[in-house]
Structures are given as structure tokens and as C-alpha cells.
ROPAKOL-998518 format. One record per residue (C-alpha): x, y, z; residue in one letter. Coordinates in Angstrom, 1 decimal, padded with zeros to 4 digits. Layout:
% ROPAKOL-998518
+--------+--------+--------+------+
!      u !      v !      w ! resn !
+--------+--------+--------+------+
!      X !      Y !      Z !    A !
...
+--------+--------+--------+------+
This chain:
% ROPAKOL-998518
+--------+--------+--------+------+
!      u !      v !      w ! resn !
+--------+--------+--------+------+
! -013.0 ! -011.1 !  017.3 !    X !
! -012.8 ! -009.6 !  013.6 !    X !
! -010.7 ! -006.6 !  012.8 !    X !
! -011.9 ! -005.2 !  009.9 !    X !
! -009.8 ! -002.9 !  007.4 !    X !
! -010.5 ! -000.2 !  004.7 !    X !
! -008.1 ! -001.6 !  002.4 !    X !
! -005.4 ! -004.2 !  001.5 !    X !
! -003.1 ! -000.7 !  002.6 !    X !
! -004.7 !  000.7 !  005.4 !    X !
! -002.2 !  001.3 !  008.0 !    X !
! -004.1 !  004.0 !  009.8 !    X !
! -006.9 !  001.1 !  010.2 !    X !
! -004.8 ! -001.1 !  011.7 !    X !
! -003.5 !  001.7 !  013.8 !    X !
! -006.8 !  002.1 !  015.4 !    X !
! -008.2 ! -001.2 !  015.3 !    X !
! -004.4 ! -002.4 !  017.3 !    X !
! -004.8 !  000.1 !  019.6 !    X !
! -008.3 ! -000.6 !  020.8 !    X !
! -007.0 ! -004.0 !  020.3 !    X !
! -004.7 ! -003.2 !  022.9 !    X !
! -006.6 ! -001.2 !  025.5 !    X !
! -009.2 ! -004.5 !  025.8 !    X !
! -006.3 ! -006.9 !  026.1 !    X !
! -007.3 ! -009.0 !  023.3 !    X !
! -004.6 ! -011.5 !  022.6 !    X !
! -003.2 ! -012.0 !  018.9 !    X !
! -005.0 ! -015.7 !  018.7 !    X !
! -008.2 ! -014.0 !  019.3 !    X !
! -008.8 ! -011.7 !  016.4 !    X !
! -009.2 ! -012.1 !  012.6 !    X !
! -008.2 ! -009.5 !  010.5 !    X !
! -010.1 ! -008.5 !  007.4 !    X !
! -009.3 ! -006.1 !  004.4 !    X !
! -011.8 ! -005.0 !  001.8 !    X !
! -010.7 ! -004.8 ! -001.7 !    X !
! -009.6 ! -001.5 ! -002.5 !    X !
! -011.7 !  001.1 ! -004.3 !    X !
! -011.1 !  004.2 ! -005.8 !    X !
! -010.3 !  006.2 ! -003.0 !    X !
! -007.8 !  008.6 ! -001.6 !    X !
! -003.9 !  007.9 ! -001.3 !    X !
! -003.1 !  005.7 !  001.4 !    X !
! -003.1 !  007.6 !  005.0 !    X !
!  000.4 !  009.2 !  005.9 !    X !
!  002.4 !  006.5 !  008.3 !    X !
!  001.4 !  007.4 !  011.8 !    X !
!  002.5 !  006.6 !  015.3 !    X !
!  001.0 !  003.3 !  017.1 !    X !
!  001.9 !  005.1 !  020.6 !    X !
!  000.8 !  009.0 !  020.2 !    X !
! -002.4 !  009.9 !  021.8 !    X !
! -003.2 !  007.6 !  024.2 !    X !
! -006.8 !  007.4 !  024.4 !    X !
! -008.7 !  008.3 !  028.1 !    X !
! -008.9 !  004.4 !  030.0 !    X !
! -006.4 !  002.7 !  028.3 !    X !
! -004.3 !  000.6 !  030.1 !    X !
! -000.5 !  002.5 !  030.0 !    X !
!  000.4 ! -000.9 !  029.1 !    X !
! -001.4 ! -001.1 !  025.8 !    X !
! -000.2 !  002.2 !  024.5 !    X !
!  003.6 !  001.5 !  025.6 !    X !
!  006.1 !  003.0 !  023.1 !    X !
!  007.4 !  000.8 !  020.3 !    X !
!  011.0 !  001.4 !  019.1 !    X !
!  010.0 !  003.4 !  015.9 !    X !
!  012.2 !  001.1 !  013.8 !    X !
!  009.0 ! -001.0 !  014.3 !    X !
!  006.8 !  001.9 !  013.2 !    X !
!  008.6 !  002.0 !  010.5 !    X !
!  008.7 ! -001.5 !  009.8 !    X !
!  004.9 ! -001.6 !  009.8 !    X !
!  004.6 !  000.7 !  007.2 !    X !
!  006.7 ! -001.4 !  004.2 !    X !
!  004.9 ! -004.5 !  005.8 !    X !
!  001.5 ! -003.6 !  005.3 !    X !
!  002.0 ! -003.5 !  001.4 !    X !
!  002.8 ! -007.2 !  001.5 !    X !
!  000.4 ! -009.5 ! -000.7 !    X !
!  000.8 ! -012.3 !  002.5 !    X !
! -002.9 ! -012.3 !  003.8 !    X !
! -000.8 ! -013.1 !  007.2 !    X !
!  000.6 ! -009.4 !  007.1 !    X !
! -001.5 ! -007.7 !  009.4 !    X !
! -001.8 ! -010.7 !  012.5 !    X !
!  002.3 ! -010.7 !  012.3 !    X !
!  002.0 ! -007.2 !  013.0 !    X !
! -000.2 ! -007.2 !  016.0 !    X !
!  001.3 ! -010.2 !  017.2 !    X !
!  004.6 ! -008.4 !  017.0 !    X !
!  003.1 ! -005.3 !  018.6 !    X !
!  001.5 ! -007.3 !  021.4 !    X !
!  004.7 ! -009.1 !  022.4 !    X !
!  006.3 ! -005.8 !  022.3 !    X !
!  004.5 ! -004.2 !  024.6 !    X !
!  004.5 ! -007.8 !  026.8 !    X !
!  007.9 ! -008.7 !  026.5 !    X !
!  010.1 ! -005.6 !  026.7 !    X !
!  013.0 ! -008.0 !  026.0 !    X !
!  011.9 ! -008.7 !  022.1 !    X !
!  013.2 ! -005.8 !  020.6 !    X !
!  016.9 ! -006.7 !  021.6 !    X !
!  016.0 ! -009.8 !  020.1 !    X !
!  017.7 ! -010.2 !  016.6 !    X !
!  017.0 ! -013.5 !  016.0 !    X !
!  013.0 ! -013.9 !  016.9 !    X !
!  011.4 ! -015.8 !  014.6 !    X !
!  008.1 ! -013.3 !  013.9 !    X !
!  010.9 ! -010.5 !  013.5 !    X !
!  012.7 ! -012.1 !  011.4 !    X !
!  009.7 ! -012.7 !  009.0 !    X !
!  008.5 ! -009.1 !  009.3 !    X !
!  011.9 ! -007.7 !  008.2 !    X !
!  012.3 ! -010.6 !  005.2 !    X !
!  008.3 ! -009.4 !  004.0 !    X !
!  009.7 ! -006.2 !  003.8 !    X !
!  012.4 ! -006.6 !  002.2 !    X !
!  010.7 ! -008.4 ! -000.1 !    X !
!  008.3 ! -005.1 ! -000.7 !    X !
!  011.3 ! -003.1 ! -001.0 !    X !
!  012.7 ! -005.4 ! -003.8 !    X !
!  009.2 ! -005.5 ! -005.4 !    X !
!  009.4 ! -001.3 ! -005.1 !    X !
!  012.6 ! -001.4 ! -007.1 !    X !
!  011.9 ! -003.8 ! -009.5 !    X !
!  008.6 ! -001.5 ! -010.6 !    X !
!  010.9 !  001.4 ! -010.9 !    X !
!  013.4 ! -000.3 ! -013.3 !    X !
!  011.7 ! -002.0 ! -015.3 !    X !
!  008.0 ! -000.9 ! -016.0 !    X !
!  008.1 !  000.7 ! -019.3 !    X !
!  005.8 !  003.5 ! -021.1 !    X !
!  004.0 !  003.0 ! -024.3 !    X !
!  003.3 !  006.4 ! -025.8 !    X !
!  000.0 !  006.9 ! -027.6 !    X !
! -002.2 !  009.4 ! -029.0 !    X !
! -005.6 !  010.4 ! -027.3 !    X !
! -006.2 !  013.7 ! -029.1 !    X !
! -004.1 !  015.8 ! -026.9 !    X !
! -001.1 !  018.0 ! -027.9 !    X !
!  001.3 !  015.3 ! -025.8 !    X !
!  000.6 !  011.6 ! -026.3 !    X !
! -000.5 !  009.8 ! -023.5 !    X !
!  002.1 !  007.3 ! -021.8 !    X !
!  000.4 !  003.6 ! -021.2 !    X !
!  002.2 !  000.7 ! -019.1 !    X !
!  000.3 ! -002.4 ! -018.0 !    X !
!  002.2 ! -003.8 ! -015.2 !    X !
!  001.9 ! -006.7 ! -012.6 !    X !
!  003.7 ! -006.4 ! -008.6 !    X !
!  004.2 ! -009.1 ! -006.7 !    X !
!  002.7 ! -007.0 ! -003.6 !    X !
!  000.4 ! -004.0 ! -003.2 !    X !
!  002.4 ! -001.3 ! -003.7 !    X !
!  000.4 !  000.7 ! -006.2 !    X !
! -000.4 !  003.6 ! -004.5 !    X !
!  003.6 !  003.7 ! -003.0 !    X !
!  005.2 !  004.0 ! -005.9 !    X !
!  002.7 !  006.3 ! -008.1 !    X !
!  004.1 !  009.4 ! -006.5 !    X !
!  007.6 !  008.1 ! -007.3 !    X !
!  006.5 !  008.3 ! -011.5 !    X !
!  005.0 !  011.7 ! -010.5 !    X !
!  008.0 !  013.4 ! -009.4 !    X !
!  010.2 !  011.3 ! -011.9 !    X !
!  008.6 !  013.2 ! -014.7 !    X !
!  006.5 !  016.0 ! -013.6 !    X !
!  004.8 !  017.2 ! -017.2 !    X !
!  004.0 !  014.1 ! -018.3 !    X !
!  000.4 !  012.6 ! -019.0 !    X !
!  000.4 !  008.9 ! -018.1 !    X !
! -001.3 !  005.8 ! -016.6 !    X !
! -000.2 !  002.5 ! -015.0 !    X !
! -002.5 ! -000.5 ! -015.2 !    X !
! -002.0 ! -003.2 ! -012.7 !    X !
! -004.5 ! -006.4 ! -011.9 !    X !
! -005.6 ! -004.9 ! -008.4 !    X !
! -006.0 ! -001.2 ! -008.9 !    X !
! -004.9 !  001.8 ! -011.8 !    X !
! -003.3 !  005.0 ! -011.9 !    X !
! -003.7 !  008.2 ! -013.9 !    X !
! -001.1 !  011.4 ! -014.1 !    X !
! -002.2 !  013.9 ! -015.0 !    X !
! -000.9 !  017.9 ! -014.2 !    X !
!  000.5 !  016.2 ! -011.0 !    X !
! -002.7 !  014.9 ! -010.2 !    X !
! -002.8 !  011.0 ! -009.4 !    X !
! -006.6 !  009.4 ! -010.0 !    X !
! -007.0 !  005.9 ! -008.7 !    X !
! -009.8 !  003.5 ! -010.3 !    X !
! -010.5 ! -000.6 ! -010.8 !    X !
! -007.2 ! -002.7 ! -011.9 !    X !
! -007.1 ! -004.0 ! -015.1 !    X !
! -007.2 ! -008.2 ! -015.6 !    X !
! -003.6 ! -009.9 ! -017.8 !    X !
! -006.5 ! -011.2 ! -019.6 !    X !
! -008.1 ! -008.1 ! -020.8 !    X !
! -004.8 ! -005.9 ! -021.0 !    X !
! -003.6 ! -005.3 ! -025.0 !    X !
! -000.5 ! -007.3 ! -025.8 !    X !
!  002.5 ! -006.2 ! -027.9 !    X !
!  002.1 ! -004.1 ! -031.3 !    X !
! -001.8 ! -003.5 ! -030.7 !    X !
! -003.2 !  000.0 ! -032.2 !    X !
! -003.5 !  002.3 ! -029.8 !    X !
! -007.5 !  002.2 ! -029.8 !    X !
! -006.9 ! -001.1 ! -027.7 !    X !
! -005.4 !  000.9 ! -025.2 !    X !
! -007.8 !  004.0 ! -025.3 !    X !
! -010.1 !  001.4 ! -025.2 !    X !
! -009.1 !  000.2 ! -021.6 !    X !
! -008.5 !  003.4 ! -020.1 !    X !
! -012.1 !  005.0 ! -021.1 !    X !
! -013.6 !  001.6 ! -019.2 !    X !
! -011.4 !  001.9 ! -016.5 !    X !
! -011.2 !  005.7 ! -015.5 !    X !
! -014.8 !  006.2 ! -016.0 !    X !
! -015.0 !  007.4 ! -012.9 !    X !
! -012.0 !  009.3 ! -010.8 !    X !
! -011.4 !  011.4 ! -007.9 !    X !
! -008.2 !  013.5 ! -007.9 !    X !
! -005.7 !  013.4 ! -005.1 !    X !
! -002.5 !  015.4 ! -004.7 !    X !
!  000.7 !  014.0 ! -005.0 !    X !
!  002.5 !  012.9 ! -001.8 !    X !
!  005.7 !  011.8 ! -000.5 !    X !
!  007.6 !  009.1 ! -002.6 !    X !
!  007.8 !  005.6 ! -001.3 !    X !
!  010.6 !  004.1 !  000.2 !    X !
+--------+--------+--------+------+
């Protein structure tokens, strides 16, 4: 059976597709999960609940609560680059809800894994943070535009935009990254296409290169407010 997702990020999808998942009693081994390439679209969904709202006809079984340290797991994991992510998740879920005994497990083996991938996101959070840096330059504007060109290990993109956001409120600026860019601007965030290494500008380049790449990739933009900061 194929699970197909929105996004490389779309918790909510897996939500839904995991909970149907669950009501038919379809095993982990049994379904392949899918994720489109992401577009320009919204913010990633707000984390939500794998257990509220149990739908009429499903099993109570398949919509048993999960500790929400698991929930919460979910939501870092999901951001991980391993095309693995998502069947972990539902495996873990499934066992979960099969084998009450897992969660005072501290040594499972598909735990485990789940809580190394996120900390690995989490490191891959902080490392963007720290070290991506701004290049100011001048679009015609009364404040220069701030330009970084930056690569993550995992697809945390639209997690840590809102983090640059807050961090400096009145500033204009954009963050290009291979899978997907982000625009500031009056604490507005506009997603669009990534930008390819191989066609980003590199070192002293005048900033026409720059203006250059950010005409052909924000073309087109939808504005979405900014939201909670990641963790």
C-alpha cells in the first residue's frame, strides 16, 4: 500500500495517512511511504496529536494514546533527510499501540534510532543558527537587502526561518538553500524553489550576481505569517 505525502515536512500528512493506516490494521511492512518535493506553499502544519479525534469505526486500538514524548519526537523526526524517516515512525507508532511494553523500553533498537535522527536535526538546527552568515547588498531600497546561501544536512528550512524572523524583526533578508528559499520581509516569510551550489554566487561577487538569483528564484511568492520558532 503507498502512503503518499505533501511534502518532505508534512507531519499533518502523516498524521492522517497513520491514522487510517491504523484503523485498517495495515502492518508497517505493508505500506510505502512517498513525499513530493516541496513547493512553494504555506509553513509547515502546526505539530498535532496522533490520538485526538478518533474518527467514527476505528478500532479503539488504532487510535490508542501515545506517550506525547513520542508526539513530540515525531515532530523533530520528520525534518530528517533519511528517506527511512517516515516508515520508522509508523513502525514505531504501530508497535506502540501493539506492544504497550515499548515505551518503557529504553534500549529498543527503532527508538533508539528515532531519538539519534533527532538529535541529529537538532544539531543540524543549531549549527544553521550559528554559523549561517548575511551578506548585505543593495536592491534599491532604503535598507540593503541581507543574502546568505546556505546548505543543511536535513530539511529544516521552514523550522528555523521563523527563528531569523524573530532574531531580527526589521530586517529585509533571504536564505537560499539547495531544496527550497526564504524571503523576510516586514515579518512576512515567502517560500519559493532552492537554489543549486552550482548556480549560487561565490565569494567577493558584485551584488548583481545575487540580485540576479533572487529575481529568478522569488518570481513567484505567497506570504505566510510568521510562526512559532523551532526547537
Amino acid at each position: 500500500m503507498e502512503a503518499r505525502l505533501s511534502s518532505e515536512t508534512d507531519l499533518l500528512g502523516f498524521r492522517e495517512e497513520a491514522r487510517t493506516l491504523l484503523s485498517q490494521q495495515v502492518p508497517p511492512e505493508a505500506v510505502h511511504w512517498q513525499t513530493a518535493q516541496a513547493q512553494n506553499s504555506d509553513l509547515f502544519a502546526d505539530p498535532v496529536s496522533l490520538d485526538n479525534d478518533r474518527p467514527r469505526g476505528v478500532p479503539k486500538a488504532a487510535s490508542a494514546i501515545v506517550p506525547a514524548s513520542f508526539l513530540r519526537l515525531c515532530e523533530v523526526v520528520v525534518l530528517h533527510s533519511d528517506p527511512d524517516r517516515f516508515a520508522l515512525l509508523y513502525r514505531l507508532l504501530w508497535r506502540l499501540v501493539h506492544e504497550p511494553g515499548l515505551r518503557n523500553d529504553p534500549i529498543d533498537p527503532d527508538m533508539l534510532h528515532a531519538h539519534q535522527m533527532g538529535q541529529s536535526v537538532r544539531r543540524d538546527l543549531h549549527k544553521m543558527k550559528a554559523f549561517l552568515r548575511f551578506r548585505a547588498i543593495s536592491d534599491g531600497h532604503a535598507e540593503p537587502l541581507q543574502v546568505a546561501w546556505y546548505e543543511p544536512a536535513h530539511h529544516i528550512i521552514e523550522a528555523v526561518a521563523p527563528w531569523f524572523a524573530k532574531r531580527s524583526p526589521e530586517a529585509r533578508w533571504v536564505i537560499f538553500t539547495p531544496e527550497r528559499s526564504v524571503e523576510c520581509e516586514g515579518r512576512q516569510l515567502h517560500f519559493a524553489p532552492g537554489l543549486p551550489r552550482s548556480q549560487a554566487p561565490r565569494g567577493e561577487v558584485p551584488d548583481e550576481e545575487w540580485l540576479d538569483c533572487y529575481h529568478r528564484v522569488f518570481g513567484e511568492r505567497k506570504p505566510v505569517a510568521v510562526g512559532d520558532e523551532a526547537a
